[in-house]
C-alpha positions in Angstrom: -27.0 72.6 40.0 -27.2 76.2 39.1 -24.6 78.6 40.8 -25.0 82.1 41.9 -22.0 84.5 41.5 -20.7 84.9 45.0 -19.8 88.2 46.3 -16.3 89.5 45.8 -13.3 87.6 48.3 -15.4 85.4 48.9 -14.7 81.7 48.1 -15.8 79.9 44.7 -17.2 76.5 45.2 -18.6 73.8 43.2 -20.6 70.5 43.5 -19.3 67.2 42.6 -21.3 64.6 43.1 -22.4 65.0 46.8 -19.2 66.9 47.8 -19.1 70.4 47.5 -15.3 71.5 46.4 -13.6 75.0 46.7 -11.5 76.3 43.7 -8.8 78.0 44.3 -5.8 79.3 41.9 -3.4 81.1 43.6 -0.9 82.4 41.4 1.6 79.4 42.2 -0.9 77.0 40.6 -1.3 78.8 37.8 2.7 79.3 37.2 2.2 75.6 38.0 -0.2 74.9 35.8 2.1 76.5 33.0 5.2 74.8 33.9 4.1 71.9 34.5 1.1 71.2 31.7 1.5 74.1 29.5 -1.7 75.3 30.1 -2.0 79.2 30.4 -5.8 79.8 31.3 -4.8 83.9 31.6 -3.7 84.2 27.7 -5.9 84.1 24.9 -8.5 81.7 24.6 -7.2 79.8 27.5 -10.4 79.1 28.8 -12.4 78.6 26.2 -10.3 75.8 24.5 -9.5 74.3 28.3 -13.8 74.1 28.5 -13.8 72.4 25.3 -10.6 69.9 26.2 -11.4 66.6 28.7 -7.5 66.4 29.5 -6.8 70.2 30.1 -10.4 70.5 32.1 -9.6 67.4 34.3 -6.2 69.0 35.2 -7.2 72.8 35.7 -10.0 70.9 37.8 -7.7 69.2 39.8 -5.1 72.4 40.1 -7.6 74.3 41.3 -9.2 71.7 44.2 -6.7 70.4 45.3 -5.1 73.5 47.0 -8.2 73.5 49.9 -9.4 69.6 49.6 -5.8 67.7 49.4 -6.8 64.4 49.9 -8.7 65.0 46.1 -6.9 63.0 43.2 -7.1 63.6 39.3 -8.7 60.4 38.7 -11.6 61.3 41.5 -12.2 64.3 39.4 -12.1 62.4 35.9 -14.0 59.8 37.7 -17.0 62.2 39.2 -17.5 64.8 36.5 -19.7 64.1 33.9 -20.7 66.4 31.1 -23.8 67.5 32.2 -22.1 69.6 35.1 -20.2 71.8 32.6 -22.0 74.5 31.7 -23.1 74.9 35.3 -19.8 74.5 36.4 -18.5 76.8 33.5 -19.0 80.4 35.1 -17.7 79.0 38.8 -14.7 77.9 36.8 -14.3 81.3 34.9 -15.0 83.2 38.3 -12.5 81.0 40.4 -9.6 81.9 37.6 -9.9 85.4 36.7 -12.1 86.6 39.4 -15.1 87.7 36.3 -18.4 86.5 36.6 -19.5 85.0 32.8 -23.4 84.8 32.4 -23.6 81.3 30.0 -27.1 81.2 29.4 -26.8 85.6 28.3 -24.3 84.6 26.6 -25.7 81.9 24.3 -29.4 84.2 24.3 -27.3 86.6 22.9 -25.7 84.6 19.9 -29.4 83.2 19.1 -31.3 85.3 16.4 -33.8 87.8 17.7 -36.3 87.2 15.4 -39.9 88.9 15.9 -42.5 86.4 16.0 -45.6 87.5 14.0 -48.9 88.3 15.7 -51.2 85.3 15.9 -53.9 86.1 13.7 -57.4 86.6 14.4 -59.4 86.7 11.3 -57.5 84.4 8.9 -56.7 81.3 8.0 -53.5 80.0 7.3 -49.4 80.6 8.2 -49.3 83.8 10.0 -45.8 84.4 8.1 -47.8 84.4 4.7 -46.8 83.6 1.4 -43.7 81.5 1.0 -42.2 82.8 -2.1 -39.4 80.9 -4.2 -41.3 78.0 -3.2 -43.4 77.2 -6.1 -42.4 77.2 -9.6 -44.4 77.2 -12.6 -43.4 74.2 -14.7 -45.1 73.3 -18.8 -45.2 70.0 -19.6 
């Protein structure tokens, strides 16, 4: 699923599975969160190293739903999330956290070269890039 950044106040939610969960981190889950896990998603690269952690995601995950859905559990979460939901799931993450909407797929466009693709030709035949040079060598025998 593909998520839209919602408007501002409004609520941040996510699918998992067929149940659609609301993040929410108040500032006494994220003190909690710190005190409790030592996970500070406001400092650093918080974020990026809890995306990239199974343990830290499942228990920011689990911070942050269980505030509106209560009856959730951290092994329903572990249980239900797979790893093709992540970068999906990603920029509702960063949004319900810090309240900034991150564009994933501008952001990885952006770190791709931008390299100009050659006009297909028309008249010749052959690699529309041309010569490859330092390819051939001339070798005596």
């Amino acid at each position: 699923m593909t998520y839209s950044k919602p408007e501002p106040g409004q609520p941040c939610f996510i699918m998992i599975g067929e149940r659609r969960i609301e993040l929410l981190f108040t500032l006494r889950v994220l003190k909690a969160l710190e005190a409790e896990h030592g996970i500070s998603v406001l400092k650093g690269d918080g974020l990026g190293s809890i995306i990239s952690d199974p343990t830290k995601l499942a228990v920011v995950l689990f911070a942050g739903a269980k505030t509106r859905q209560p009856d959730l559990t951290e092994d329903w979460i572990e249980d239900n999330v797979d790893a093709t939901m992540l970068l999906d799931m990603s920029p509702m993450l960063v949004r319900a956290i810090t309240g900034r909407w991150f564009d994933m797929e501008a952001h990885l466009a952006a770190r791709l070269p931008n390299v100009e693709r050659p006009a297909a030709a028309t008249t010749t035949i052959g690699s529309n890039s041309g010569p490859l040079a330092g390819t051939t060598s001339d070798v005596r025998m």
